[in-house]
RODO-2510 file (C-alpha; in nm, 4 decimals, decimal comma):
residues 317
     n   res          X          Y          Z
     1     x    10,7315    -4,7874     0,9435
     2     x    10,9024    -4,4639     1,1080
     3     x    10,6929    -4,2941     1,3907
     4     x    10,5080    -4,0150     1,2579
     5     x    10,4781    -4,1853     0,8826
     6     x    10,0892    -4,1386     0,7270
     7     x     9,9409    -4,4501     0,6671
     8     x     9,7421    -4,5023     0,3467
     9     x     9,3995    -4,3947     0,3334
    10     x     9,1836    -4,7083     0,2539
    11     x     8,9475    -4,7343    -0,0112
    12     x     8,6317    -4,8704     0,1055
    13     x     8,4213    -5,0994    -0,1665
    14     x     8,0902    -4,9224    -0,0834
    15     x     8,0455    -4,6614    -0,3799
    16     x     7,9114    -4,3140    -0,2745
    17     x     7,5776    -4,2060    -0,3944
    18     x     7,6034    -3,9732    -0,6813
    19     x     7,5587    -3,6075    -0,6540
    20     x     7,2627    -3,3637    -0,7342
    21     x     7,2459    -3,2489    -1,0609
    22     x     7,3850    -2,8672    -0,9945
    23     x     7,1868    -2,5683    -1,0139
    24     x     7,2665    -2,4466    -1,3180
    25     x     7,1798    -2,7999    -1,4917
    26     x     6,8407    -2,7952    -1,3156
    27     x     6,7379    -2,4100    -1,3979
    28     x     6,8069    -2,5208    -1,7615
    29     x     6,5997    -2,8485    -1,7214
    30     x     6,3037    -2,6365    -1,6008
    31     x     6,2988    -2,3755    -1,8255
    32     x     6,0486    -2,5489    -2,0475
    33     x     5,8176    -2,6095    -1,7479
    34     x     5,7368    -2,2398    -1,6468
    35     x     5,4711    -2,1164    -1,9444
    36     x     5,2466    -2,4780    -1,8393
    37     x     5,2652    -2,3913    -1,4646
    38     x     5,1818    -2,0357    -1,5146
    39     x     4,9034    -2,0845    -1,7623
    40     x     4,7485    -2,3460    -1,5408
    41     x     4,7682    -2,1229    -1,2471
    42     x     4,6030    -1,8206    -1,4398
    43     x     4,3593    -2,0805    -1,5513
    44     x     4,2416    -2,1986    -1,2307
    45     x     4,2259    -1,8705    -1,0277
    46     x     4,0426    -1,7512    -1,3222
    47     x     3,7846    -2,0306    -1,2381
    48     x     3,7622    -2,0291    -0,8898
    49     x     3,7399    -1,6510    -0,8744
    50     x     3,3909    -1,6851    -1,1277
    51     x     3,2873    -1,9036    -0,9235
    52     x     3,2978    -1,6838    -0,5911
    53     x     3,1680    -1,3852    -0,8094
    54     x     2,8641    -1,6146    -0,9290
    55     x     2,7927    -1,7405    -0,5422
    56     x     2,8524    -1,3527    -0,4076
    57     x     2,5717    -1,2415    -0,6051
    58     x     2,3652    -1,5211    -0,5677
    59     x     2,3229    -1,4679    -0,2035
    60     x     2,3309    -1,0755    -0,2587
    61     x     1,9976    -1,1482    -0,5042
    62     x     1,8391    -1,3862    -0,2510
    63     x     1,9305    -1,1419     0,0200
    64     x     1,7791    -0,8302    -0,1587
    65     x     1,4181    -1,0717    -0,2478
    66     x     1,4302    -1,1550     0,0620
    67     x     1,5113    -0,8347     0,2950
    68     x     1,5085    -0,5109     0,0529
    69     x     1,2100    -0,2632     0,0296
    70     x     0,9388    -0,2733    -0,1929
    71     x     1,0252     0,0342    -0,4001
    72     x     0,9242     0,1417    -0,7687
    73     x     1,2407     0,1726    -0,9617
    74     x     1,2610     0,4201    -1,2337
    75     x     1,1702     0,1232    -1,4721
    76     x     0,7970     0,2530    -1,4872
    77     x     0,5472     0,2264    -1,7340
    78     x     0,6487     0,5919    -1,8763
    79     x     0,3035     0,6377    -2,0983
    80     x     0,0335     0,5948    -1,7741
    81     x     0,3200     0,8019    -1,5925
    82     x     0,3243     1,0620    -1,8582
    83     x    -0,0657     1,0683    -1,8811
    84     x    -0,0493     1,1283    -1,4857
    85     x     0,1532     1,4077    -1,4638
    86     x    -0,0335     1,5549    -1,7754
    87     x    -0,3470     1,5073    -1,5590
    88     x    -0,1960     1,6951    -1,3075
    89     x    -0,0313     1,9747    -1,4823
    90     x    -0,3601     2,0345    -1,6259
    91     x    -0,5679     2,0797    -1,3124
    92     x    -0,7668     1,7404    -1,3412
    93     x    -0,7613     1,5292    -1,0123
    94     x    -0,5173     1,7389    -0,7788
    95     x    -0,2392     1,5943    -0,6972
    96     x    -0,1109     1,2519    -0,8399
    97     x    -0,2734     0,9495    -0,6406
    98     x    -0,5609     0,6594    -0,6598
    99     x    -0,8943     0,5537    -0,5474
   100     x    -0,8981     0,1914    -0,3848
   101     x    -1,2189     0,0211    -0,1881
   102     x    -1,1349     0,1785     0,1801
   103     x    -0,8653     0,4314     0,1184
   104     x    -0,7904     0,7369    -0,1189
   105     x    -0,4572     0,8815    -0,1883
   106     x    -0,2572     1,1571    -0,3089
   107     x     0,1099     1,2428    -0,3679
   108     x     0,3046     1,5635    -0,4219
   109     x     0,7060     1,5568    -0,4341
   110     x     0,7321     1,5214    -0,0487
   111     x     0,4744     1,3267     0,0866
   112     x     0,1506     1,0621     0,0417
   113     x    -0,1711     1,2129     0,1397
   114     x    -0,3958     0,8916     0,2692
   115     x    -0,7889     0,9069     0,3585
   116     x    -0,9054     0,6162     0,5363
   117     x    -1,2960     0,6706     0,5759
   118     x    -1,4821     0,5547     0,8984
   119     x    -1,8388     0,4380     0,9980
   120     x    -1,8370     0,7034     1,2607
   121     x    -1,6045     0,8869     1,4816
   122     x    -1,4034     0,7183     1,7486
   123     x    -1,1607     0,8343     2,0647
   124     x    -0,8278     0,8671     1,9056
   125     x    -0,7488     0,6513     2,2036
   126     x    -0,9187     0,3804     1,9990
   127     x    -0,6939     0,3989     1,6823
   128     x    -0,3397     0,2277     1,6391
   129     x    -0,1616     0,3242     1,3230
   130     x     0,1902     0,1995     1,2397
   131     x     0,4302     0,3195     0,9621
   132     x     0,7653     0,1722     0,9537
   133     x     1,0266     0,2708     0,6316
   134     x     0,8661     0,0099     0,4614
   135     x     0,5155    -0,1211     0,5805
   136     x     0,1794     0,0640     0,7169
   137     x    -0,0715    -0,0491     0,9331
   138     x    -0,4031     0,0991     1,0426
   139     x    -0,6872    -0,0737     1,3108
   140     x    -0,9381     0,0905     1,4762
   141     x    -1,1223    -0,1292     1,7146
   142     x    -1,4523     0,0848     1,7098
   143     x    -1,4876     0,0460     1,3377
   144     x    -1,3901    -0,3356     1,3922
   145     x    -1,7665    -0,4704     1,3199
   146     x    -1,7416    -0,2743     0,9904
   147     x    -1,4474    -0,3005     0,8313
   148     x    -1,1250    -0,4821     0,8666
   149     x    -0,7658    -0,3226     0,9852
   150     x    -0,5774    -0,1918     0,6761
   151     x    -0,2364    -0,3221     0,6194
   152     x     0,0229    -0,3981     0,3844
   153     x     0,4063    -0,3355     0,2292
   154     x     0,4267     0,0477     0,1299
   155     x     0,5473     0,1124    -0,2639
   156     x     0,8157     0,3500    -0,2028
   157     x     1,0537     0,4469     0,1321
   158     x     0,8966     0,6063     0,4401
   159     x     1,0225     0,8379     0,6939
   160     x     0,8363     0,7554     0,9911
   161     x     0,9315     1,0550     1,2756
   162     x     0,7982     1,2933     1,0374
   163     x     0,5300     1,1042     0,9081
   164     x     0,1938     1,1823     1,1038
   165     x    -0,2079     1,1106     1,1246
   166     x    -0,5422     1,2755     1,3071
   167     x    -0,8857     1,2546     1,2906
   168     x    -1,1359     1,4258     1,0581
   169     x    -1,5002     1,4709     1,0763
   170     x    -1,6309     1,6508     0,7453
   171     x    -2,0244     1,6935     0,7197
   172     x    -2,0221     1,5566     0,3413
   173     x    -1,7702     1,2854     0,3624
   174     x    -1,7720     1,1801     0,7026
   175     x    -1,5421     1,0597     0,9791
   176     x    -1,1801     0,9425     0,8523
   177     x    -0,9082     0,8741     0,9485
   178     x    -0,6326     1,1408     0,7386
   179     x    -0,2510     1,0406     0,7088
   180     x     0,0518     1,2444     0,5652
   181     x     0,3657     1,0234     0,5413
   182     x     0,6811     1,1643     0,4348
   183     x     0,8977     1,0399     0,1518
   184     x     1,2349     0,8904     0,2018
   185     x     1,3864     0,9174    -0,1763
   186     x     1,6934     0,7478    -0,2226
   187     x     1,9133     0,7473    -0,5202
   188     x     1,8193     0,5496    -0,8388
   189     x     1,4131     0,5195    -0,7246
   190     x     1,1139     0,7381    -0,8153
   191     x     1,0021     1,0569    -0,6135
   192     x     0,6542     0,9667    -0,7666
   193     x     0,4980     0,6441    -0,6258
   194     x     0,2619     0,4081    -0,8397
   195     x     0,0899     0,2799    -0,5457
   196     x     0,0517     0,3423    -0,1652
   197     x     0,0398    -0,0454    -0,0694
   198     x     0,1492    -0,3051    -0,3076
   199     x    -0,0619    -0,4877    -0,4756
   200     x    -0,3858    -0,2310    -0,4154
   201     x    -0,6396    -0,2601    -0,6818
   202     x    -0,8151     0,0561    -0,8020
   203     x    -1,1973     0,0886    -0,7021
   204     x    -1,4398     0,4051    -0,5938
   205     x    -1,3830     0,4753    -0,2118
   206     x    -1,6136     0,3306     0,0538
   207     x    -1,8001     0,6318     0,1914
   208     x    -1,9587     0,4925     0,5361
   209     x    -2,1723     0,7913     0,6469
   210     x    -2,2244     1,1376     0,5115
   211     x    -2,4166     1,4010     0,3140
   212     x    -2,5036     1,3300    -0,0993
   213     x    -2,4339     1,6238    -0,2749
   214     x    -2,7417     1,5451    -0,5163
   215     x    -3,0118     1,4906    -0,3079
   216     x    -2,9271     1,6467     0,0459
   217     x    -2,9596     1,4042     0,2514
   218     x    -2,7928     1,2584     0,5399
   219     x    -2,6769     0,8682     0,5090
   220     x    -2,4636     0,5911     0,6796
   221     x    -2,4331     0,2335     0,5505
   222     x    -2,3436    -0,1169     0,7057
   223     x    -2,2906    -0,4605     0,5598
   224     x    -2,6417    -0,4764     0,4189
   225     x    -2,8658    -0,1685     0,4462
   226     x    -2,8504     0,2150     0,3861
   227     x    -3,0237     0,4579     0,6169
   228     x    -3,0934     0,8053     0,4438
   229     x    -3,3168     1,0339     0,6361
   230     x    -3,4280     1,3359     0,4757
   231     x    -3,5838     1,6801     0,6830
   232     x    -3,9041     1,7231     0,5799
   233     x    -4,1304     2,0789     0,6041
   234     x    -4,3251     2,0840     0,9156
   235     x    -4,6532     2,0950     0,7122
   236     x    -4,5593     1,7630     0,5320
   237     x    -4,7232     1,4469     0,6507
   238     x    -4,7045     1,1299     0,5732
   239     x    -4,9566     1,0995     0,3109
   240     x    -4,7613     1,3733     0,1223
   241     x    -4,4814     1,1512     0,0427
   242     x    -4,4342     0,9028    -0,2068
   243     x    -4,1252     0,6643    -0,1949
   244     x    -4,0312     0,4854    -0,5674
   245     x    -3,7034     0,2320    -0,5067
   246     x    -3,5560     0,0501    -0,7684
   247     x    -3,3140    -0,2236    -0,8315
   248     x    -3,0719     0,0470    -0,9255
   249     x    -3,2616     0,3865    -0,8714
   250     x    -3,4748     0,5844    -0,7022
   251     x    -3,6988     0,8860    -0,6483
   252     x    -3,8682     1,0335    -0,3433
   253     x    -4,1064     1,2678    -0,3291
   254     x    -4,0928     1,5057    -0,0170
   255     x    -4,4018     1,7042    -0,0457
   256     x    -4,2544     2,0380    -0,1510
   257     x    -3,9197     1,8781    -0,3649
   258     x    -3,8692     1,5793    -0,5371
   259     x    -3,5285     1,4097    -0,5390
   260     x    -3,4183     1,1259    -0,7684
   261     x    -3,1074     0,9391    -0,9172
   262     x    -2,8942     0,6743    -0,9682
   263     x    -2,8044     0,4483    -0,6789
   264     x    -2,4339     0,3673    -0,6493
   265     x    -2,5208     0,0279    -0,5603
   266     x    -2,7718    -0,2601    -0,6079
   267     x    -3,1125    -0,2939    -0,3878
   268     x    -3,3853    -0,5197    -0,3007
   269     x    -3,7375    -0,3194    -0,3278
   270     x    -3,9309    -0,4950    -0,1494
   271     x    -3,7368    -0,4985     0,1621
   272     x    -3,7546    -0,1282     0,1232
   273     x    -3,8702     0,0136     0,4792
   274     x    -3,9520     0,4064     0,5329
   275     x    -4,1334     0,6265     0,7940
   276     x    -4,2159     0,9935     0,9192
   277     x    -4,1190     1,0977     1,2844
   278     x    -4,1150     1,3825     1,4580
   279     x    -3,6960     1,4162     1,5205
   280     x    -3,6496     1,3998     1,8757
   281     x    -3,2979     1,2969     1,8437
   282     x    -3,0161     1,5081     1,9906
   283     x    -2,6247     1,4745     2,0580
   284     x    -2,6706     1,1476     1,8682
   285     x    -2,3887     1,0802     1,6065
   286     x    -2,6188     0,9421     1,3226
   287     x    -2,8429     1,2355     1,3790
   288     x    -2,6285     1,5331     1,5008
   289     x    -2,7491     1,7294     1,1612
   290     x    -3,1367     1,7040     1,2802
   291     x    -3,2222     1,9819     1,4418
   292     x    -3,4573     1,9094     1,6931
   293     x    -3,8416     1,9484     1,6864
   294     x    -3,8067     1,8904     1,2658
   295     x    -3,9522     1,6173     1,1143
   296     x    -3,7518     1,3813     0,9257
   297     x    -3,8178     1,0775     0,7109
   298     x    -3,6577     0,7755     0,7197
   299     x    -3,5712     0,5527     0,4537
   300     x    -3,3881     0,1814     0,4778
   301     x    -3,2567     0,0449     0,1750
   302     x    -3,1697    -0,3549     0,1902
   303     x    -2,8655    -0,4076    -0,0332
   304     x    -2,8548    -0,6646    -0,2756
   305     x    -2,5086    -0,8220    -0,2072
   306     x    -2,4407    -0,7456     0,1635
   307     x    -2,0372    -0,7595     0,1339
   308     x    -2,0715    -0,4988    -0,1477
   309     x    -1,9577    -0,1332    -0,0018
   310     x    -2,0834     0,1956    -0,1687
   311     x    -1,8884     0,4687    -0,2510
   312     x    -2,1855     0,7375    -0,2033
   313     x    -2,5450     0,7297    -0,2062
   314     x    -2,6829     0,8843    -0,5370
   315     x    -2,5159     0,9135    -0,8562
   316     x    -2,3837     1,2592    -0,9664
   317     x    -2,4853     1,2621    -1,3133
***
């Protein structure tokens, strides 16, 4: 061969792999393909985003049970709310509000009026009364031996730095303890609660100490007895009085008056202790209305159930 002559290429007996299918023959392949891919895809995100929605609110349910406030909704029961504002727009009762065993309250648009009665009057000092946005508390460690501390979820929202309390000393009703808390409204729940505390149960108002409107006199009750005293004429002794106590009644005679009635609770009659003294008694909180030098008779009335609480002495009617 001359110099510079190209030598044959060889052929070599290994075969080369075939080529790829081009691009245009595999778009046209997976044309059919697309609609099943994208269906499954809507399918399944569908899916999996019902499923987070259902979890979300799940927790959001357990979360609100759990954590949110105990507020009436404007789901009420619209005929007893309807018969209490017709109550009120009339004039019968004052403002909107409830009787329970040892607290009375009262609502306007703004605020809860609460009346927590005492046994007698202690150092404010001696009073602890809490009110969070959505709980209240109330002890008083004089009253301890009497009654327990009052406590419980509220039934609507609370502002607490303007909410405030004091004591009260009225010669008919006694020592109490008188709250105003302040409404927090929020959007989508009533301005007009149902209920102070959850849960409270509607009963006449313990009244611990005091003045009956019926009879005159002067009273203050424990677990099981009632002491009434009564101020008697100076003339009127002893053997001028006659003292008739019945299970449910009773009627004293005082020499120059005669008072009877209903009692508002249950007594034993023979237990039924009474006696005339000369009141010597002064600065004393049971008898700060004695004036001194008057006689005064004093009466002791066992109750029948000792963890029943009375709401007054005597009857109205």
């Amino acid at each position: 061969r001359q110099q510079g002559e190209l030598l044959p290429r060889r052929r070599s007996s290994r075969r080369a792999p075939p080529r790829p299918p081009r691009s245009r023959h595999l778009a046209s392949r997976s044309l059919p393909l697309r609609p099943r891919l994208r269906t499954t895809m809507v399918l399944g995100g569908g899916v999996f985003f019902a499923f987070s929605l259902g979890v979300l609110s799940l927790r959001f349910r357990r979360h609100s049970e759990r954590e949110g406030p105990a507020v009436v909704r404007f789901s009420l029961d619209m005929d007893d709310l309807a018969e209490m504002e017709a109550r009120y727009l009339r004039g019968e009762g004052g403002r909107l509000g409830r009787e329970c065993l040892f607290y009375r309250w009262t609502q306007d648009a703004a605020k809860v009026y609460v009346t927590i009665p005492l046994p007698s009057l202690p150092p404010k000092t001696d009073v602890s009364l809490v009110i969070s946005p959505e709980d209240f508390g109330m002890d008083c460690i004089f009253a301890a031996r009497e009654i327990d501390g009052i406590s419980g979820a509220l039934a609507g929202l609370a502002a607490p730095e303007l909410s405030s309390w004091d004591l009260r000393d009225d010669p008919i009703d006694g020592p109490s303890v008188e709250v105003e808390v302040v409404k927090a409204p929020r959007e989508g729940y009533s301005e007009m609660w149902q209920a102070f505390l959850a849960g409270e149960v509607a009963a006449p108002t313990v009244q611990f100490t005091g003045r009956c409107e019926k009879t005159g006199a002067r009273f203050r009750q424990r677990r099981d007895t009632v002491d009434v005293e009564f101020d008697l004429h100076p003339s009127v002794t002893p053997a001028d009085i006659q003292v008739d106590v019945r299970p449910d009644s009773w009627a004293v005679d005082l020499g120059d008056r005669r008072v009877q009635g209903t009692l508002r609770g249950r007594v034993r009659p023979e237990d039924t202790l009474w006696l005339v003294d000369d009141d010597e008694h002064q600065g004393d909180h049971h008898h700060r209305e004695s004036p001194r030098g008057r006689r005064t008779l004093y009466i002791t009335l066992a109750k029948d159930s000792p963890t029943s609480w009375w709401s007054g002495l005597t009857e109205r009617k």
